[in-house]
ZAMARGU-4260 file (C-alpha; in steps of 0.2 Angstrom, whole numbers, plus 5000, padded with zeros to 4 digits):
<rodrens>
0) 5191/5826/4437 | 5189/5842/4450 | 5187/5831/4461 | 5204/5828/4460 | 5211/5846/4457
5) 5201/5850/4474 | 5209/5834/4483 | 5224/5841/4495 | 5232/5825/4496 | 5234/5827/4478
10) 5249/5840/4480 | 5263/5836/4487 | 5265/5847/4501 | 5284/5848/4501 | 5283/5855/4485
15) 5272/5868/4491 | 5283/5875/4506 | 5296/5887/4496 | 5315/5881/4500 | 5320/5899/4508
20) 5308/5895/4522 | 5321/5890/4534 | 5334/5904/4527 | 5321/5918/4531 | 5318/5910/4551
25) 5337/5911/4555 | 5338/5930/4555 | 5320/5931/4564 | 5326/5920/4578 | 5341/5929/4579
30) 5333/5946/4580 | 5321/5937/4594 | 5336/5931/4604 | 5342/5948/4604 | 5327/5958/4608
35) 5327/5945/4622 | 5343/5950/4628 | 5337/5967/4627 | 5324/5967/4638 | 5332/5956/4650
40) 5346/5967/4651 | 5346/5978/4670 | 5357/5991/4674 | 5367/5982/4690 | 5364/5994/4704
45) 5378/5997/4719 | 5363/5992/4733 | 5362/5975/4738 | 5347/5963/4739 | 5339/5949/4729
50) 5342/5951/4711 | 5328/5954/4697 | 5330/5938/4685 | 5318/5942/4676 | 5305/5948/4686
55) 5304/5934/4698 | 5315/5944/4712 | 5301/5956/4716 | 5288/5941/4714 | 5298/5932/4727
60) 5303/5946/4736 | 5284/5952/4740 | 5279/5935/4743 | 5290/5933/4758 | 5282/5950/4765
65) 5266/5944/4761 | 5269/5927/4771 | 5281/5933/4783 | 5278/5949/4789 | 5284/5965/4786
70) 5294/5967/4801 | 5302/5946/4802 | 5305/5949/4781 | 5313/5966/4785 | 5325/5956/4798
75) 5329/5945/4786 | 5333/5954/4770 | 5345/5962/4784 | 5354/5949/4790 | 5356/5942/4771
80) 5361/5958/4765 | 5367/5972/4777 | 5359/5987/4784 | 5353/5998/4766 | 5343/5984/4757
85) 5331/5984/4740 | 5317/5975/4736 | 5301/5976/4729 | 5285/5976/4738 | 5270/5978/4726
90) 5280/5979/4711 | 5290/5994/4716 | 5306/5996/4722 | 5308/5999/4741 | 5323/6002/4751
95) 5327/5995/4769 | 5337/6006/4779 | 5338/5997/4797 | 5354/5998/4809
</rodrens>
């Protein structure tokens, strides 16, 4: 007999979930979705060059330094982008000023 009291496939486990389970996720995934808008929210900025998305821009953006060369990545973020160009080399945000 506690055998049986201890057995978990005893209990239905359906009856053990309360109903307002799925009630009480809805306001949490919305307040998730918004806190990821949040932090993916960036302040668009007047200079051109690759975009942030993210945080893969600067990812992609020091990659091509990293394999091109500063001064062959440097031509082309200029001929992409103009004379005045940002990207991000290291993580931070560096400015190209080439005419």
């Amino acid at each position: 007999m506690v055998l049986e009291t201890l057995n978990p496939m005893h209990y239905n486990i359906t009856s053990l979930v309360p109903n307002t389970m799925p009630v009480a996720t809805v306001p949490i995934l919305i307040l998730m979705c918004f806190l990821f808008l949040i932090w993916n929210h960036e302040e668009t900025s007047s200079i051109p060059g690759p975009g942030y998305c993210m945080g893969i821009g600067p990812l992609i953006s020091h990659g091509r330094f990293l394999w091109m060369g500063v001064g062959t990545a440097c031509n082309y973020y200029n001929k992409m982008y103009g004379d005045f160009v940002r990207v991000w080399i290291s993580g931070e945000e560096t400015f190209i000023i080439s005419k």
